[in-house]
Every structure is written in C-alpha cells, then in structure tokens.
C-alpha positions as CSV (number, residue, x, y, z in Angstrom):
1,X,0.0,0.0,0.0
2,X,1.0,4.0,-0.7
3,X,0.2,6.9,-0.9
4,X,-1.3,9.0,-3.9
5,X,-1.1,12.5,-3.3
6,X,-3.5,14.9,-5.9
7,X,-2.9,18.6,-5.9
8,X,-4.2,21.3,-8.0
9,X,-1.9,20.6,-10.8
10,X,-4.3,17.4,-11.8
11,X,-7.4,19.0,-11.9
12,X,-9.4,17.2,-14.7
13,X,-6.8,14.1,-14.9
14,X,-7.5,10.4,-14.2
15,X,-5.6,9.5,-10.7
16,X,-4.7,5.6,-11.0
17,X,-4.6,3.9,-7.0
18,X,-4.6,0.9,-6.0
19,X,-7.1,-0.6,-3.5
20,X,-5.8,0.2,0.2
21,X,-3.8,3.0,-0.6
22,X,-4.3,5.8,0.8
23,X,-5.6,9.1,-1.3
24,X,-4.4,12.5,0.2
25,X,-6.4,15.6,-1.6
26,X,-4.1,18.9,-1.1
27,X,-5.8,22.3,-2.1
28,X,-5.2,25.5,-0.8
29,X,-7.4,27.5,1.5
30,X,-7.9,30.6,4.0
31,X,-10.4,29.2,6.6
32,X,-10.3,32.7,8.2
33,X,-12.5,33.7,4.5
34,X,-15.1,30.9,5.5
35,X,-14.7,29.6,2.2
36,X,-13.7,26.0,2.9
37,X,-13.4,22.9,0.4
38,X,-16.1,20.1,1.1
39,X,-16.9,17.0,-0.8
40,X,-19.7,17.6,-3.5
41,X,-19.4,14.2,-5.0
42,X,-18.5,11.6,-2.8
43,X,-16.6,8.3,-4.8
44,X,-18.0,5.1,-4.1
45,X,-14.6,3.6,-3.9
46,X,-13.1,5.6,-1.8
47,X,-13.7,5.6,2.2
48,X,-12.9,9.3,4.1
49,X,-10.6,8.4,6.9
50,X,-10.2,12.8,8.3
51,X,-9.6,15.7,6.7
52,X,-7.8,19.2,8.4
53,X,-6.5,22.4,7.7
54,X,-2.4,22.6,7.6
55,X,-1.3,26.6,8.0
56,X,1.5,27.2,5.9
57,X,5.0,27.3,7.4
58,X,5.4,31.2,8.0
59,X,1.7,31.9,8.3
60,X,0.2,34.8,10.6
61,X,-2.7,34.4,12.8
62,X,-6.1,33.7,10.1
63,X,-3.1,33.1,7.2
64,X,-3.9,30.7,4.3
65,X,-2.6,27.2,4.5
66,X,-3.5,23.9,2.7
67,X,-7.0,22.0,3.2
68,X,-6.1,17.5,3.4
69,X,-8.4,15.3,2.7
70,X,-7.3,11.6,3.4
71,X,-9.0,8.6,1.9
72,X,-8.8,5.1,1.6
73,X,-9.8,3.5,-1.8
74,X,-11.6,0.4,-1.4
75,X,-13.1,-1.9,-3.8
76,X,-12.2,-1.3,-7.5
77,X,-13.5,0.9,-10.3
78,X,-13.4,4.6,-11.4
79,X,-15.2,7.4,-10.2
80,X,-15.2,11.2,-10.2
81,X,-14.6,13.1,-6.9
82,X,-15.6,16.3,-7.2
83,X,-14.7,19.6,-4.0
84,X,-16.1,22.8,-4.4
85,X,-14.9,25.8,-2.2
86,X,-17.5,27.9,-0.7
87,X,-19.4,29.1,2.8
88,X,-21.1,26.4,4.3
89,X,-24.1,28.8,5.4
90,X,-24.6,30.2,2.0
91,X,-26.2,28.3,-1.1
92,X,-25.1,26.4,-4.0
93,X,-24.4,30.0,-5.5
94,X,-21.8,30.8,-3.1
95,X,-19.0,28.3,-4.8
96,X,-16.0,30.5,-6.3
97,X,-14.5,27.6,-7.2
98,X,-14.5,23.6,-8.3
99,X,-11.7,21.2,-8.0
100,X,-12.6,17.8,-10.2
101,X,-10.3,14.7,-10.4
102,X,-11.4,11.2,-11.4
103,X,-9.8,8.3,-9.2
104,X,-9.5,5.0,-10.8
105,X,-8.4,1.8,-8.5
106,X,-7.4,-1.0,-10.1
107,X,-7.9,-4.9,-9.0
C-alpha cells in the first residue's frame, strides 16, 4: 500500500490507485474567509478516513494554509470526486471555485 497524493496541478486528470492506498487531496485554503473545500461528489470507492486544515509554514494568525483530505480507496472501479470551495451557510451559488479529479483503483 502508498500513498497518492493529488494537488491542483491534476485538476481534470485520471488519478490511477490501487485498493488500500491511501488518497491524500491537497488544495489551498484561508479558513479565516469561511470559504472551505467540502466534498460535492463523494466516490463510491473511496472511504474518508479525516480531513484538516495545515497553515503554511510562515503563516500569521487567520493566514492561508493547505486544506487535506485523506481517503482510503476500497473496492475497484473509477469514479469522479468532485470539491467545491464555498461558505457552508450560503447556497449552492456561493462556490467561487471547483476542484474535479477522477480516481480509478485497479484490481
């Protein structure tokens, strides 16, 4: 088992894992904004073991820092997963941006 790490740099792409690795979704973020990523499509094959915020290194109080999600791909086949940033008390409307990869895990 290993790790896949996707970043913003694979936006759109086809992520190839195999079943028990472990998925870890990098994308920057500024909590202090109270835009956030959350999941907007869920994958079937993939199991959400936690996700955090990371500040970066020389960050200020309320600085922007890097948003993990870690998952565990179980089961086989390919589906999209699919984070939007926006404020969880708003609607819909309020995304200012999408993040889309698809995640494939082999047999």
């Amino acid at each position: 088992m290993s790790t896949v790490t996707i970043s913003e740099s694979q936006e759109g792409k086809t992520v190839v894992a195999a079943p028990g690795d472990a998925i870890s979704i990098r994308l920057p973020e500024n909590p202090t904004t109270g835009f956030r990523w959350h999941v907007a499509t869920p994958p079937r094959f993939l199991s959400i073991e936690k996700d955090w915020f990371e500040p970066a290194a020389d960050a200020q109080i309320g600085g922007a820092g890097t948003h993990v999600f870690l998952y565990r791909s179980i089961g086989s086949g390919s589906d999209p997963l699919r984070l939007v940033l926006r404020r969880e008390w708003e609607p819909e409307e309020s995304v200012i941006r999408q993040f889309q990869v698809t995640v494939a895990v082999g047999s």
